[in-house]
C-alpha positions in Angstrom: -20.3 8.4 -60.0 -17.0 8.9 -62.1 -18.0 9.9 -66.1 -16.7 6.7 -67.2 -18.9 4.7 -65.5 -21.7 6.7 -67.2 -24.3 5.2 -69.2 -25.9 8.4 -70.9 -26.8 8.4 -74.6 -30.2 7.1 -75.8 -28.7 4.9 -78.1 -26.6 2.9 -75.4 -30.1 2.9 -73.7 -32.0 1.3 -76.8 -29.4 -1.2 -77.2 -29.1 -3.0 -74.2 -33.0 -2.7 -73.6 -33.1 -4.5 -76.7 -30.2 -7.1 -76.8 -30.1 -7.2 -73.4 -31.0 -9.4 -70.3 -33.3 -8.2 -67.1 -33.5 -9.4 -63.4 -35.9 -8.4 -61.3 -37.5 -8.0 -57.7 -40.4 -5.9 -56.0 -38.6 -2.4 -56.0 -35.7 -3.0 -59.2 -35.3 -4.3 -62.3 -32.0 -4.5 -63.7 -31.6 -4.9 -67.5 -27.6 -5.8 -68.7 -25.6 -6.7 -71.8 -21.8 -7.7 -71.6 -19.6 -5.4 -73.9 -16.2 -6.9 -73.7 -14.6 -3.7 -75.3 -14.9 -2.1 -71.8 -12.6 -2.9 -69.3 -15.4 -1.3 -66.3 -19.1 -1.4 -66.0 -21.2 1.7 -67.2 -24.6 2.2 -65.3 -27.6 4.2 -66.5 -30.7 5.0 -63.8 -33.8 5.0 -64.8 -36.9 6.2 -62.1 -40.5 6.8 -63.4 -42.5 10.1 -62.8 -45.0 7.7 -61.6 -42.6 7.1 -58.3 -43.1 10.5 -56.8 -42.4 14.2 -57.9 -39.1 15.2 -59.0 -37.4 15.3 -55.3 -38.4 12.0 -54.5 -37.2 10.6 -58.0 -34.2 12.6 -57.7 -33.7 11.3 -54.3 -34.0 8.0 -55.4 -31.5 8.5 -58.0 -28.8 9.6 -56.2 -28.9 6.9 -53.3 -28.7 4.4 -56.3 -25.9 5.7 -57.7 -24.4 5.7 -54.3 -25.1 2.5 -53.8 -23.6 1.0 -56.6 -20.5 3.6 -56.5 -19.4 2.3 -53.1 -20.0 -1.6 -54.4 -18.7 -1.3 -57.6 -15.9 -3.8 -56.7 -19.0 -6.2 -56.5 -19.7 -5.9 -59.7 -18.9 -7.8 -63.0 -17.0 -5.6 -65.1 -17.6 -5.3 -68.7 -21.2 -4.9 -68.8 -23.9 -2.6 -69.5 -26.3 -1.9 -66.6 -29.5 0.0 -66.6 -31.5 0.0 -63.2 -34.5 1.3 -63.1 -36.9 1.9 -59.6 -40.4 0.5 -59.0 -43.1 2.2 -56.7 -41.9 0.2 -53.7 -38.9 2.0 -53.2 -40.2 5.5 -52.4 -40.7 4.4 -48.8 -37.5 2.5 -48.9 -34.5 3.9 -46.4 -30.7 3.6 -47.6 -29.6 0.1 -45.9 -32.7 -1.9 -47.3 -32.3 -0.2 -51.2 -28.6 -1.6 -51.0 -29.9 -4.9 -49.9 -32.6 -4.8 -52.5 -29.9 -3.4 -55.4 -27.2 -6.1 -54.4 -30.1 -8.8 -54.4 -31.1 -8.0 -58.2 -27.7 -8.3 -58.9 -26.9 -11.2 -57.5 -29.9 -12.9 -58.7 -28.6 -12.2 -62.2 -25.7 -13.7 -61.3 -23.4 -10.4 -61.6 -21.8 -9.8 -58.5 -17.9 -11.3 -58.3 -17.7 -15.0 -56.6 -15.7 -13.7 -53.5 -18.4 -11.3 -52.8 -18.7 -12.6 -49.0 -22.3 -11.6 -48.9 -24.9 -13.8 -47.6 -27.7 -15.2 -49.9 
């Protein structure tokens, strides 16, 4: 994922924790706050030493951010996301966390209209 799609300091964290929204399912929840400043989305990944050791969180972290990098015309810009990985989604393969990943989103209501995906 480029650097400007980056969510990385603590403070950017705390804030839209804080002031922000959350969706949820069984294996995500995804916390966001609009910040019409930006003209793209930032994203920060979040994935609990309680999921696994640090390959399987690391693992988990990267398919994410894959996920979302090669779907980012999906998403609304000018936001603030912060995903973060429940247990489920250690077993999970690649096709089913993208499925899961655009369902949170679209449950929050954040993917574009013309996303031609199937509810």
């Amino acid at each position: 994922m480029e650097k400007k799609y980056r969510l990385a300091k603590r403070e950017d964290f705390n804030k839209v924790y804080r002031y922000g929204k959350s969706a949820a399912n069984h294996q995500f929840v995804l916390y966001y706050l609009p910040q019409p400043r930006l003209e793209h989305f930032r994203l920060g990944v979040s994935v609990s030493k309680k999921i696994g050791n640090a390959v399987v969180r690391n693992r988990l972290r990267r398919m994410m951010k894959e996920i979302i990098r090669l779907k980012k015309e999906l998403l609304v810009s000018q936001f603030d996301y912060i995903l973060i990985a429940r247990k489920p989604c250690a077993e999970m393969d690649y096709q089913s966390m993208e499925k899961s990943i655009l369902h949170v989103l679209r449950k929050a209501s954040l993917t574009k209209k013309d996303d031609g995906l199937k509810n």
